[in-house]
C-alpha positions in Angstrom: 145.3 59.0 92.4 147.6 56.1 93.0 148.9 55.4 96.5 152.5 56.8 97.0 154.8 55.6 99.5 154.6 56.9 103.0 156.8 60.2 103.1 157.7 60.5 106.6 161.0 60.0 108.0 161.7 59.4 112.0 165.8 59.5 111.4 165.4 62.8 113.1 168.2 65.7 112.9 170.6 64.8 115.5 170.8 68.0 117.1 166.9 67.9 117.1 167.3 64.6 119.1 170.3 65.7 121.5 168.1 68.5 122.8 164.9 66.9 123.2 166.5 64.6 125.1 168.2 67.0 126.9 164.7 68.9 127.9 163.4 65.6 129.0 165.8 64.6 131.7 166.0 68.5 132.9 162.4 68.0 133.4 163.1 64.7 135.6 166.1 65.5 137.6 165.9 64.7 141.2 166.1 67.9 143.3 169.2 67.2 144.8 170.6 67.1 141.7 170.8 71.4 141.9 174.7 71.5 140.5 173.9 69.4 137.8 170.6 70.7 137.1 172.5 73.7 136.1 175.0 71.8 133.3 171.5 70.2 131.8 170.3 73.6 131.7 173.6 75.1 129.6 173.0 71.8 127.5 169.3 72.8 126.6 170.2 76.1 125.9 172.8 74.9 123.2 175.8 76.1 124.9 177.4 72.4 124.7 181.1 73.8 125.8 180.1 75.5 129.1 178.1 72.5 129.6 180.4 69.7 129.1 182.5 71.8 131.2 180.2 72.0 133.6 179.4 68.1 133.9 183.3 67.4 133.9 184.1 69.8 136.8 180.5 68.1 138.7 182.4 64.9 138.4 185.1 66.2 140.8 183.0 67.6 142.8 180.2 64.8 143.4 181.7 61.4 143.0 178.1 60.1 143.7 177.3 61.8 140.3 179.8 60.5 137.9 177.3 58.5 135.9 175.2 61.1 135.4 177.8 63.3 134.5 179.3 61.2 132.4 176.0 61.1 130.7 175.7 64.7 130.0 179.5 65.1 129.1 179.0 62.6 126.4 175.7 64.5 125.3 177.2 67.7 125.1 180.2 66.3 123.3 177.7 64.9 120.2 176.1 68.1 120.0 179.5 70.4 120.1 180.3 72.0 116.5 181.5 70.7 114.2 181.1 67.5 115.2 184.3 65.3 114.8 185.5 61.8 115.2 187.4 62.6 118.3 184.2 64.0 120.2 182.2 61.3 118.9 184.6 58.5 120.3 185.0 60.2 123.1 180.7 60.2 123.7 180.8 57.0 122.9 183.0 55.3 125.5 181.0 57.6 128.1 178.1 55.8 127.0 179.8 52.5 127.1 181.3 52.9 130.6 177.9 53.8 131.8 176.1 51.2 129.6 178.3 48.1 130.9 179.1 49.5 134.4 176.3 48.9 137.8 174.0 49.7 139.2 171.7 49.1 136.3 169.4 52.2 136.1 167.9 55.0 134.6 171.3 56.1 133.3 172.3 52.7 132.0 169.0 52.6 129.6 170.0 56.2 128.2 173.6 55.1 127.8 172.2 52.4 125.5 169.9 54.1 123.8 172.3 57.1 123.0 174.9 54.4 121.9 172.1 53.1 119.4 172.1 56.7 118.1 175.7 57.3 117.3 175.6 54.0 115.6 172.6 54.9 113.7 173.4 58.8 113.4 176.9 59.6 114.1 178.9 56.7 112.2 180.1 57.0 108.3 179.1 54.1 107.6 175.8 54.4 109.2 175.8 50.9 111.8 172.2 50.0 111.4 172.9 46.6 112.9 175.1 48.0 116.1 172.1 50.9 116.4 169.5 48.0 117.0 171.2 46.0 118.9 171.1 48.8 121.2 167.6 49.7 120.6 166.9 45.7 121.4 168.2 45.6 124.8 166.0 48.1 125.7 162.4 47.0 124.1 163.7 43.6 125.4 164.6 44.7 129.1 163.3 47.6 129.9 160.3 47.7 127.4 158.3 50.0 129.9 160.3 52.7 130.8 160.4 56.3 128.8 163.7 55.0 126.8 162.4 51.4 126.2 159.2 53.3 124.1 161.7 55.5 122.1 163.8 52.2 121.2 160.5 50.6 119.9 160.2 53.2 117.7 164.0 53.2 116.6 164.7 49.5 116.4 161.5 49.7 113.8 163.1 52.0 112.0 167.0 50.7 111.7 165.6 46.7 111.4 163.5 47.8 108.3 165.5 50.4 106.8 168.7 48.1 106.2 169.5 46.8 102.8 168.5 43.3 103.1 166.8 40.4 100.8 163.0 41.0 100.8 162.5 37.7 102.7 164.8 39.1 105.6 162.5 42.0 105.5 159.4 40.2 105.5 160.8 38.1 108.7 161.5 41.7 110.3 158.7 43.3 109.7 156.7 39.9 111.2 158.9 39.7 114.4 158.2 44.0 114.5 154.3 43.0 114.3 154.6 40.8 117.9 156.2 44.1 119.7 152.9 46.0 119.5 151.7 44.6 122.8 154.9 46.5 124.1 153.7 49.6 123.0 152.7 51.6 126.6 152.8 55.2 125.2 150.6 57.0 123.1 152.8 58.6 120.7 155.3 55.1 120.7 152.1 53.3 119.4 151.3 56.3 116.9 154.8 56.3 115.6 156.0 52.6 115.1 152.8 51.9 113.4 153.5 55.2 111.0 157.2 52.8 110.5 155.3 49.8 110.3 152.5 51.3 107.5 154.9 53.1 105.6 157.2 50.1 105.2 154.2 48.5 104.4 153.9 50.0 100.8 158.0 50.3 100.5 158.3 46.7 100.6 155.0 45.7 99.3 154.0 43.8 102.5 150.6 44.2 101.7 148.0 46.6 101.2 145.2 45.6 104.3 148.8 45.2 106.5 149.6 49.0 105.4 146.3 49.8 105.9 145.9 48.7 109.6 148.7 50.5 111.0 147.7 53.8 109.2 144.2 53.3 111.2 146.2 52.9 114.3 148.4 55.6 113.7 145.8 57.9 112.9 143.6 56.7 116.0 146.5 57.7 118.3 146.5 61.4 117.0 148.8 62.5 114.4 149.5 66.2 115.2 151.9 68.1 112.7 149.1 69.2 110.5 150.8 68.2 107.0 151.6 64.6 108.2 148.1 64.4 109.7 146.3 65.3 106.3 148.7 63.0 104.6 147.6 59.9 106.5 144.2 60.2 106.4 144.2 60.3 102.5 146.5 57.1 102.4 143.5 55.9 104.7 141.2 56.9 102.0 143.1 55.7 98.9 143.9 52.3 100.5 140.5 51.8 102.1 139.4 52.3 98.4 141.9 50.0 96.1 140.4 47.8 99.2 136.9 48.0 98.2 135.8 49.8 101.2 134.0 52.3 100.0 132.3 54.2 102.9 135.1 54.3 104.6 136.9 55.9 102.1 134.6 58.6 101.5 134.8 59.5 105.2 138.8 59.4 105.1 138.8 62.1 102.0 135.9 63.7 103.6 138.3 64.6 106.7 141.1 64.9 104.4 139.2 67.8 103.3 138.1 69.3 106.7 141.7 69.0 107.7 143.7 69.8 105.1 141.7 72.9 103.2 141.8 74.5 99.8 145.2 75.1 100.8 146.4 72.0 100.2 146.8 70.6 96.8 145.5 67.2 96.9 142.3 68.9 97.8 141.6 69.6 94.1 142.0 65.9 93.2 140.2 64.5 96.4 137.2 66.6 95.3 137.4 65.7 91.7 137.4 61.8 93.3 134.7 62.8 95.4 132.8 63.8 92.5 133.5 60.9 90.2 132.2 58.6 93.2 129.9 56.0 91.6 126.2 56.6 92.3 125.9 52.9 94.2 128.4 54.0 96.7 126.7 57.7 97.3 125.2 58.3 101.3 
């Protein structure tokens, strides 16, 4: 069973994205924010017209509010259908008046990091190199703070997923190595490192590198059942070709109690299992 590239993709669907984002700063807004508490929650519950209405009228009405209205106006315009150029532009100079304007706060680092997602998401051409320059600005200002994780995560992602010589990539993935220390939250640290592992065996950046971030990953709890299962058998397979050998029974071992009969590695984990040379046996 040879080791196949890591199959997991973090270029989540945009609207996926928009709305999550959307839940988390309903969740955080102040409580005097009561008016446009009530244009997040339109947003959330995908009704992106009466929403961006919503925010636009706000801005009218609560001059005190206009970069967080501007925020949500731009969010709501990204996630209206279809989506067109003209919405898109529109979302993006939002973003940009926020993003370049003061006081530099909470809304600044979301204008950023939703400018890094048009760039990344929303542009034909996709702009990998405009996405992370976005995503940089936050890991290297605001490195701490809810957005700064997510952009760890992203700028990973966009650095190592751009068409470039395998030297460049090397460098990346290197300069992507001395960011760990950044990594505050849980499931930022469980992420990159799935990034970091699975450009590990795209690129052939080595086997113990790939290896290392999968434990890491795994250590910070992988929780979709199907990706779970998958990570612990790359665990297994590279902790094998590795020469580790108890280590790599206990990885298919848990493969097993995680995954079930259900899965269809199973069959071929157990056949391993079986074949396991009698030296290497508990």
């Amino acid at each position: 069973m040879a080791t196949a590239p890591a199959q997991f993709s973090y270029r989540s669907r945009s609207a996926a994205c928009l709305i999550g984002a959307v839940l988390a700063l309903t969740a955080t807004l102040p409580a005097a924010a009561s008016t446009t508490a009530s244009a997040w929650r339109e947003l959330a519950a995908g009704n992106s017209r009466e929403a961006r209405a919503a925010f636009v009228r706000e801005r009218t009405n609560q001059p005190a509010a206009i970069r967080e209205t501007k925020i949500g106006e731009a969010i709501a315009l990204l996630s209206l259908q279809p989506v067109t150029a003209t919405n898109r532009d529109a979302a993006r100079r939002l973003f940009t008046d926020v993003a370049t304007s003061t006081p530099e706060d909470t809304w600044t680092l979301q204008a950023h990091y939703f400018l890094g997602r048009i760039a990344e998401l929303h542009t034909t051409p996709t702009d990998l190199a405009g996405a992370a320059a976005h995503y940089e600005w936050l890991v290297t200002h605001h490195p701490a703070s809810e957005w700064g994780q997510l952009a760890l995560v992203k700028y990973a992602v966009v650095q190592l997923q751009e068409p470039v010589a395998p030297d460049e990539t090397h460098r990346r993935y290197q300069r992507l190595v001395t960011l760990e220390s950044k990594l505050a939250e849980t499931s930022a640290r469980r992420d990159f490192h799935l990034v970091l592992g699975a450009a590990c065996l795209q690129h052939d950046l080595g086997l113990e590198q790939a290896l290392r971030h999968f434990l890491v990953a795994e250590a910070a709890g992988v929780r979709q059942p199907i990706r779970a299962a998958t990570v612990l058998i790359q665990i297994a397979e590279l902790s094998r070709q590795l020469g580790r050998m108890s280590q790599a029974r206990t990885y298919y071992e848990r493969f097993l109690a995680t995954a079930g009969d259900g899965d269809t590695r199973s069959r071929l984990v157990r056949e391993r299992l079986a074949a396991w040379p009698a030296e290497v046996n508990p």
